[in-house]
C-alpha positions in Angstrom: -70.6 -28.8 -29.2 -69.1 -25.9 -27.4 -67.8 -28.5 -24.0 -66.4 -31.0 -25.6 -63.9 -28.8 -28.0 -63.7 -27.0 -24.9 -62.6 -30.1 -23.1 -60.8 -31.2 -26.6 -58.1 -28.1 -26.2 -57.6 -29.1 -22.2 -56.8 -31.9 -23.1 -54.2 -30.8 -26.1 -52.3 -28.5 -23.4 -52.3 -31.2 -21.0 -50.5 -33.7 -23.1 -48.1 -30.5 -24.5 -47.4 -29.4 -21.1 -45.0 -32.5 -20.6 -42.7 -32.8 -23.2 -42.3 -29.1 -23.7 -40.3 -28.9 -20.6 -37.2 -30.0 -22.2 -37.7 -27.9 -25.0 -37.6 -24.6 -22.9 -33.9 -25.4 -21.2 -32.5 -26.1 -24.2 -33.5 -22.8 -25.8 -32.7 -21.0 -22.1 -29.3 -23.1 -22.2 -28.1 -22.1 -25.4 -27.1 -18.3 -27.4 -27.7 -17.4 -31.0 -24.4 -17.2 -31.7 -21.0 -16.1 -30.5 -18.9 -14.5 -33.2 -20.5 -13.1 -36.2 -19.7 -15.7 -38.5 -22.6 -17.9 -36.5 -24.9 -15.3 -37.9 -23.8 -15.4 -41.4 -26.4 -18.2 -42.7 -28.8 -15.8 -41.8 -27.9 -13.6 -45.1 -27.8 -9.5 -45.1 -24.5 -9.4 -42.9 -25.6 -9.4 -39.2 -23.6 -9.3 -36.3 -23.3 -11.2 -32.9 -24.2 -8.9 -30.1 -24.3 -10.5 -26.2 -25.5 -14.0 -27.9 -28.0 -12.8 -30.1 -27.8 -12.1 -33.8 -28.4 -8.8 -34.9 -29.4 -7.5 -38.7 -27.9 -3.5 -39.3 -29.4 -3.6 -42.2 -26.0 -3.4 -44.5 -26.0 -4.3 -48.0 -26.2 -4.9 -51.2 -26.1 -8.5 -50.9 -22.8 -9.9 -51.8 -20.9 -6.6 -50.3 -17.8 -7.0 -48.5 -18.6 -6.3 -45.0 -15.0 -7.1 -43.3 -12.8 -4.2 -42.3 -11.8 -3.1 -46.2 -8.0 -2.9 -46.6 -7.4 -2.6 -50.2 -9.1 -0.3 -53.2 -11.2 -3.3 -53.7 -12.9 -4.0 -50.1 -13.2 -0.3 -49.7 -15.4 0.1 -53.2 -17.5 -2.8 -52.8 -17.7 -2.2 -48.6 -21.5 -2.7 -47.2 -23.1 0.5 -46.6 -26.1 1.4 -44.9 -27.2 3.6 -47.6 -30.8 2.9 -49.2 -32.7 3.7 -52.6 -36.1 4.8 -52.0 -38.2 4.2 -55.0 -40.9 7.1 -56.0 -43.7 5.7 -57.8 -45.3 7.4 -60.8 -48.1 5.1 -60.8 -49.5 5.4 -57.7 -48.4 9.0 -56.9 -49.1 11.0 -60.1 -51.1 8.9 -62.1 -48.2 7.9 -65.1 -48.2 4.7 -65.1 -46.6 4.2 -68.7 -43.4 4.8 -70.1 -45.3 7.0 -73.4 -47.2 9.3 -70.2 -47.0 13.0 -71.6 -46.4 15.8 -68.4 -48.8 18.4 -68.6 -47.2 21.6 -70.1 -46.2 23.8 -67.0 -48.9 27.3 -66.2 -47.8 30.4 -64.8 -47.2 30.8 -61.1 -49.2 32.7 -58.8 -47.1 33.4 -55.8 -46.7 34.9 -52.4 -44.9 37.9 -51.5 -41.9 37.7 -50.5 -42.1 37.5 -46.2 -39.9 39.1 -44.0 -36.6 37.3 -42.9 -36.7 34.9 -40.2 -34.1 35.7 -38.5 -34.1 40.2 -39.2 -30.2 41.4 -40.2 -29.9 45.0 -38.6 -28.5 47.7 -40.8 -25.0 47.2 -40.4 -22.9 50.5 -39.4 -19.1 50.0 -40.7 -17.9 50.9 -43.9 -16.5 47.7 -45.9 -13.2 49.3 -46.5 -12.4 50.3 -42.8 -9.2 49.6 -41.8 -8.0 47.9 -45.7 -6.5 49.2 -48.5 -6.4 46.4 -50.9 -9.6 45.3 -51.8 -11.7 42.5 -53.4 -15.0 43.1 -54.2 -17.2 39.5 -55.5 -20.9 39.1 -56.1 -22.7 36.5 -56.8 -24.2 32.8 -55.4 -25.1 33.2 -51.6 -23.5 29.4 -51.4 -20.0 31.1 -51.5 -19.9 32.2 -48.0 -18.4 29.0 -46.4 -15.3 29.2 -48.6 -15.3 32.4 -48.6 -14.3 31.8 -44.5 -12.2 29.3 -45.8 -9.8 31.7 -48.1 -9.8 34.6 -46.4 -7.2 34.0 -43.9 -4.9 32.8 -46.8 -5.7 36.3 -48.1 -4.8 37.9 -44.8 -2.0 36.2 -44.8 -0.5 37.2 -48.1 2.0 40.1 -49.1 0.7 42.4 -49.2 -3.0 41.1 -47.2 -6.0 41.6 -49.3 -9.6 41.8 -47.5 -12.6 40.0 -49.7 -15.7 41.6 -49.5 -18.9 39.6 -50.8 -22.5 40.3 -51.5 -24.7 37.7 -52.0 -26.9 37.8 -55.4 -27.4 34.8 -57.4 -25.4 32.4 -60.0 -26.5 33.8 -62.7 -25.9 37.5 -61.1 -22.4 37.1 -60.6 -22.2 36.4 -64.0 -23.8 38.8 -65.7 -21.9 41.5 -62.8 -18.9 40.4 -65.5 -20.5 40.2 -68.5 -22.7 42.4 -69.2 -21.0 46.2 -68.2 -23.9 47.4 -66.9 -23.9 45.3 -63.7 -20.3 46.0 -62.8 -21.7 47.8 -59.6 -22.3 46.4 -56.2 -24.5 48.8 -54.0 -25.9 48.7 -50.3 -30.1 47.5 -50.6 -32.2 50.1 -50.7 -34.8 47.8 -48.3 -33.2 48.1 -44.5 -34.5 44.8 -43.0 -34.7 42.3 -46.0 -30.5 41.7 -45.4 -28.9 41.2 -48.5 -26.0 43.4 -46.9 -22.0 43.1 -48.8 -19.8 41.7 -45.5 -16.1 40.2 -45.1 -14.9 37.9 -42.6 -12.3 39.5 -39.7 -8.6 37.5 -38.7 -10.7 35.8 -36.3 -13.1 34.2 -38.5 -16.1 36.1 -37.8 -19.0 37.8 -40.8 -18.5 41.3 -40.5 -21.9 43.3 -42.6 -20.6 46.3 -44.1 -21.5 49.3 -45.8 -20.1 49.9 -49.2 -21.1 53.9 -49.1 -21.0 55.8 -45.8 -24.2 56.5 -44.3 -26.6 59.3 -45.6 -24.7 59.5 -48.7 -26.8 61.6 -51.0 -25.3 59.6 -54.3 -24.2 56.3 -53.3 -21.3 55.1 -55.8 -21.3 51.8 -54.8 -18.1 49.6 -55.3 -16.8 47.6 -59.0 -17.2 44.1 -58.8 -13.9 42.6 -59.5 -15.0 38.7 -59.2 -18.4 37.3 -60.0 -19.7 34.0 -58.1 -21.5 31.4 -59.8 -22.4 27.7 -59.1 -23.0 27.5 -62.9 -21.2 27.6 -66.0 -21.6 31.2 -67.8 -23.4 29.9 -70.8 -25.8 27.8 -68.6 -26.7 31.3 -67.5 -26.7 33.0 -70.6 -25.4 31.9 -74.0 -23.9 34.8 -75.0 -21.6 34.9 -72.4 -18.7 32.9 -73.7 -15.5 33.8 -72.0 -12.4 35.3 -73.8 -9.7 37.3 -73.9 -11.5 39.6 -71.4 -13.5 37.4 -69.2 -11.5 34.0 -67.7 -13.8 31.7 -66.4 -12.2 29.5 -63.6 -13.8 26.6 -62.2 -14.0 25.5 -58.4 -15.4 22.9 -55.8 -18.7 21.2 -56.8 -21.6 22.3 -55.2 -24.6 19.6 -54.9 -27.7 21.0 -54.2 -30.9 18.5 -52.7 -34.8 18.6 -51.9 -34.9 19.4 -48.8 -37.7 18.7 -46.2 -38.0 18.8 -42.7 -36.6 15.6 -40.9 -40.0 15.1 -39.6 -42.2 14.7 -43.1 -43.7 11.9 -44.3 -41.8 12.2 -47.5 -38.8 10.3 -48.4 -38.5 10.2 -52.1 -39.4 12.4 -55.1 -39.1 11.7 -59.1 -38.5 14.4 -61.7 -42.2 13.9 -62.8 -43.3 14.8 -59.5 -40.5 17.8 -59.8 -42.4 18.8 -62.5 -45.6 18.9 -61.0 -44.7 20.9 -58.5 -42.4 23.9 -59.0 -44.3 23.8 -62.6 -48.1 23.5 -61.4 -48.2 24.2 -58.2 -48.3 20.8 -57.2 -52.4 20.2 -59.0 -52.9 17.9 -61.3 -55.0 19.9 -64.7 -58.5 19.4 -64.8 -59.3 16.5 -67.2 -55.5 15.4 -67.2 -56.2 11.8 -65.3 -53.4 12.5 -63.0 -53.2 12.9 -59.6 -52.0 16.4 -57.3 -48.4 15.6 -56.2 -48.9 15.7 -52.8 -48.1 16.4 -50.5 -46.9 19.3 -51.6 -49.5 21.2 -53.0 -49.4 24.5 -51.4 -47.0 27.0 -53.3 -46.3 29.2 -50.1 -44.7 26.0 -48.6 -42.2 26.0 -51.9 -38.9 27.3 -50.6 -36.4 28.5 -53.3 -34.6 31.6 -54.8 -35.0 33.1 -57.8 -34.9 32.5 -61.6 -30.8 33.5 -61.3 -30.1 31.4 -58.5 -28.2 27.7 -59.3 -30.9 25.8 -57.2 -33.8 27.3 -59.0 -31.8 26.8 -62.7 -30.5 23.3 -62.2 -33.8 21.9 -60.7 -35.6 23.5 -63.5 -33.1 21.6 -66.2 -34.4 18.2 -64.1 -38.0 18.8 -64.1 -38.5 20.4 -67.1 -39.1 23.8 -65.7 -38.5 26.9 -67.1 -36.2 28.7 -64.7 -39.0 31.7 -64.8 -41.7 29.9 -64.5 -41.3 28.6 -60.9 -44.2 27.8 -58.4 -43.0 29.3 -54.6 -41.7 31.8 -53.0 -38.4 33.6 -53.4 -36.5 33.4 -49.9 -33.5 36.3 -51.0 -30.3 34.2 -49.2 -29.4 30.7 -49.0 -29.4 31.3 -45.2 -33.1 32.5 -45.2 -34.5 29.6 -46.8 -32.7 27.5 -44.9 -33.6 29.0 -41.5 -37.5 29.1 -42.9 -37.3 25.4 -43.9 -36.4 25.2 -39.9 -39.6 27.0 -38.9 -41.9 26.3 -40.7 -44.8 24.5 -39.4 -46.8 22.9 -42.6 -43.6 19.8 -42.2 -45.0 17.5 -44.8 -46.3 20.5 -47.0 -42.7 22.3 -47.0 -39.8 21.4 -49.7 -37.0 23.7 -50.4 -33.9 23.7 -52.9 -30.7 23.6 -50.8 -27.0 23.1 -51.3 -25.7 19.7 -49.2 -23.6 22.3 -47.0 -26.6 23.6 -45.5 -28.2 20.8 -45.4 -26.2 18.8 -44.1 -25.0 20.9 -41.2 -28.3 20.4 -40.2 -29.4 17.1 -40.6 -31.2 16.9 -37.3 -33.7 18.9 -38.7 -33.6 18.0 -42.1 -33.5 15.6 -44.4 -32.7 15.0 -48.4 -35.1 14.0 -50.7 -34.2 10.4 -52.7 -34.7 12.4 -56.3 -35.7 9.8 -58.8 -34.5 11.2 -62.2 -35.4 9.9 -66.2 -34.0 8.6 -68.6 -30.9 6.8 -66.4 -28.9 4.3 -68.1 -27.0 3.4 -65.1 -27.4 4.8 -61.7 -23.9 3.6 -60.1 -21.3 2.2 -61.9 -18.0 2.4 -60.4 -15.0 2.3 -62.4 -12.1 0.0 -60.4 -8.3 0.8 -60.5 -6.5 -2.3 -61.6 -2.9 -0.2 -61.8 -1.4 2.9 -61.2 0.7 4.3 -63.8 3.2 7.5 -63.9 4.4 9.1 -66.4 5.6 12.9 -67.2 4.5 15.3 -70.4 6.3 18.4 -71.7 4.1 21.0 -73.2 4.9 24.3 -75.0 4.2 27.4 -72.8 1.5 28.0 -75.1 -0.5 25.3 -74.8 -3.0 25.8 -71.8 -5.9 23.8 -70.3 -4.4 20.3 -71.2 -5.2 17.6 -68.3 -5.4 14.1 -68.5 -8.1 12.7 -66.9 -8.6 10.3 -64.0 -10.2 7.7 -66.4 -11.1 9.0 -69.9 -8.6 9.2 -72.2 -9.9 12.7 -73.8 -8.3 15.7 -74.1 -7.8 17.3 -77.1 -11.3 19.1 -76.3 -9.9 20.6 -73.4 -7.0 21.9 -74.8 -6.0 25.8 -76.7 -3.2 27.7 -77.8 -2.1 31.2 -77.0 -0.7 33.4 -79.2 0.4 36.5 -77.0 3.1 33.3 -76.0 4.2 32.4 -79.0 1.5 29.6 -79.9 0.1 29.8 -83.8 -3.2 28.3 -84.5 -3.7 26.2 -87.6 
């Protein structure tokens, strides 16, 4: 039996062996294709390149993948962005709709390490060489437009030098609110940082001293500005601005789950969020759910404390409360970043950071697809069909009145003053 299907198969590649020939210099003859549009039968938008069709993986299907010269082609222009799904089911164990979280336990964690990179006790006073002064405290996020204003401030008539020192959202408010945090002061630890600084006409951090050295009573400075990536109320709700306190709002700040650009992980879901910085990662004994690995080792949790914006608006997505968080407290922005960049546990390690410094180093790192609850619609892009002008008069007393780009609300927005002549009724 074994010859003659041996002998059987010869004979099948003899016969083949002849009429393949022409077969061959056709296809050796002949390219894929030679402008794109020869690829486009193939679906999912590839392009011609030396002959051969080539699939960048652009979509959604049915994008517009020309060179986009109107509002239009520009919103619905192929992207290479993805959606990476995170699966309940298979991850944590929920696997239906009606799944109760476990409630979340208190955290055991590390002590706070040493910095990564040390910040040396710096020896010039803040006020050296200025007489008008700006003293802020608050989010340690600040510092890049901080850089950013300063030579505006410089600039002005007469100059003004800004001196920050990093805290946390919800300490910049209360440094406003609550009169008995109107003081900024040097650290009392010499090599944990934490130091106030300012940024010189040539752009460059400058750590200062607010008291000079060896004094017996340091007096520290008045906070004139508090810093928060939060609204005051989010912080606490007492703190509702007034006649007293204004509360002005600035640039967004996104903050991310970030892990090193090397882990294994590309996704995470609220439910998993919840897991983690609210159990440690383990799944309770008895629950029928599953650890939410791999991040199941608290010491690899990277985030600040229960003040700071990442800690408070992570906690409002996972169900967390802001107090209760699994990890360890990293004191700046800049220290958790540069320990996210040393650490060694790369699939263990997740840390809370705003997109500016992750993204200015996303070599290294890499954003967490966060799959949240409870989403109606995930993208759904409102499309200009007209542009229309038109100009409003308003009484000098009536302040905080904006149209928006596409709602038609206002009226919430909206108050009257009286110290200019407005009368409430």
């Amino acid at each position: 039996m074994m010859c003659s299907t041996v002998n059987r198969i010869m004979m099948i590649a003899a016969l083949l062996a002849g009429s393949a020939s022409c077969t061959l210099l056709l296809d050796h003859g002949q390219g894929q294709c030679e402008v794109d549009a020869d690829c486009s039968h193939f679906g999912g938008h590839p392009v011609c390149q030396t002959g051969v069709c080539v699939d960048l993986g652009l979509g959604p299907e049915g994008c517009f993948a020309d060179t986009p010269k109107t509002q239009t082609d520009y919103m619905n222009a192929c992207t290479t962005s993805k959606c990476v799904a995170y699966n309940n089911c298979d991850k944590l164990g929920l696997c239906t709709p009606s799944a109760q979280l476990p409630p979340t336990e208190d955290p055991v964690n590390a002590a706070i390490p040493a910095l990564v990179n040390p910040v040396p006790k710096p020896t010039t006073l803040c006020d050296a060489g200025a007489q008008n002064m700006i003293y802020l405290l608050g989010s340690s996020d600040f510092q890049p437009l901080l850089k950013a204003v300063q030579p505006s401030l410089s600039a002005n008539s007469p100059p003004y030098r800004a001196v920050f020192q990093s805290s946390s959202s919800c300490g910049g408010v209360s440094a406003i609110f609550d009169p008995t945090k109107r003081v900024m002061k040097d650290p009392v630890v010499d090599n944990n940082g934490g130091w106030a600084y300012y940024f010189d006409d040539n752009g460059n951090q400058v750590n200062c001293l607010l008291d000079p050295p060896g004094s017996p009573s340091p007096q520290g400075k008045v906070i004139d500005i508090g810093i928060s990536d939060l609204y005051a109320q989010t912080c606490n709700s007492s703190f509702v601005p007034g006649l007293t306190v204004g509360e002005y709002t600035g640039p967004v700040v996104p903050f991310v789950l970030s892990v090193p650009a090397t882990s294994s992980a590309e996704s995470i879901s609220a439910e998993a969020l919840h897991m983690v910085f609210g159990l440690g990662g383990r799944a309770p004994s008895g629950s029928g759910m599953k650890d939410a690995l791999p991040w199941t080792d608290p010491n690899s949790y990277f985030i600040r404390n229960s003040g700071g914006a990442s800690t408070v608006l992570t906690g409002l997505i996972g169900d967390v409360p802001r107090t209760k968080f699994w990890g360890v407290d990293r004191l700046t922005t800049e220290n958790l970043r540069d320990s996210l960049l040393a650490t060694t546990s790369t699939d263990q390690s997740i840390g809370i950071l705003s997109i500016d410094y992750n993204d200015k180093n996303r070599d290294n790192l890499k954003a967490l697809f966060l799959q949240s609850k409870r989403i109606g619609a995930a993208f759904m892009p409102y499309r200009y069909i007209c542009h229309r002008i038109a100009n409003e008069l308003l009484h000098p007393w009536v302040h905080g009145y904006r149209r928006g780009v596409f709602w038609q609300y206002w009226w919430h927005m909206v108050d009257v003053d009286p110290q200019r002549g407005g009368v409430k009724t």
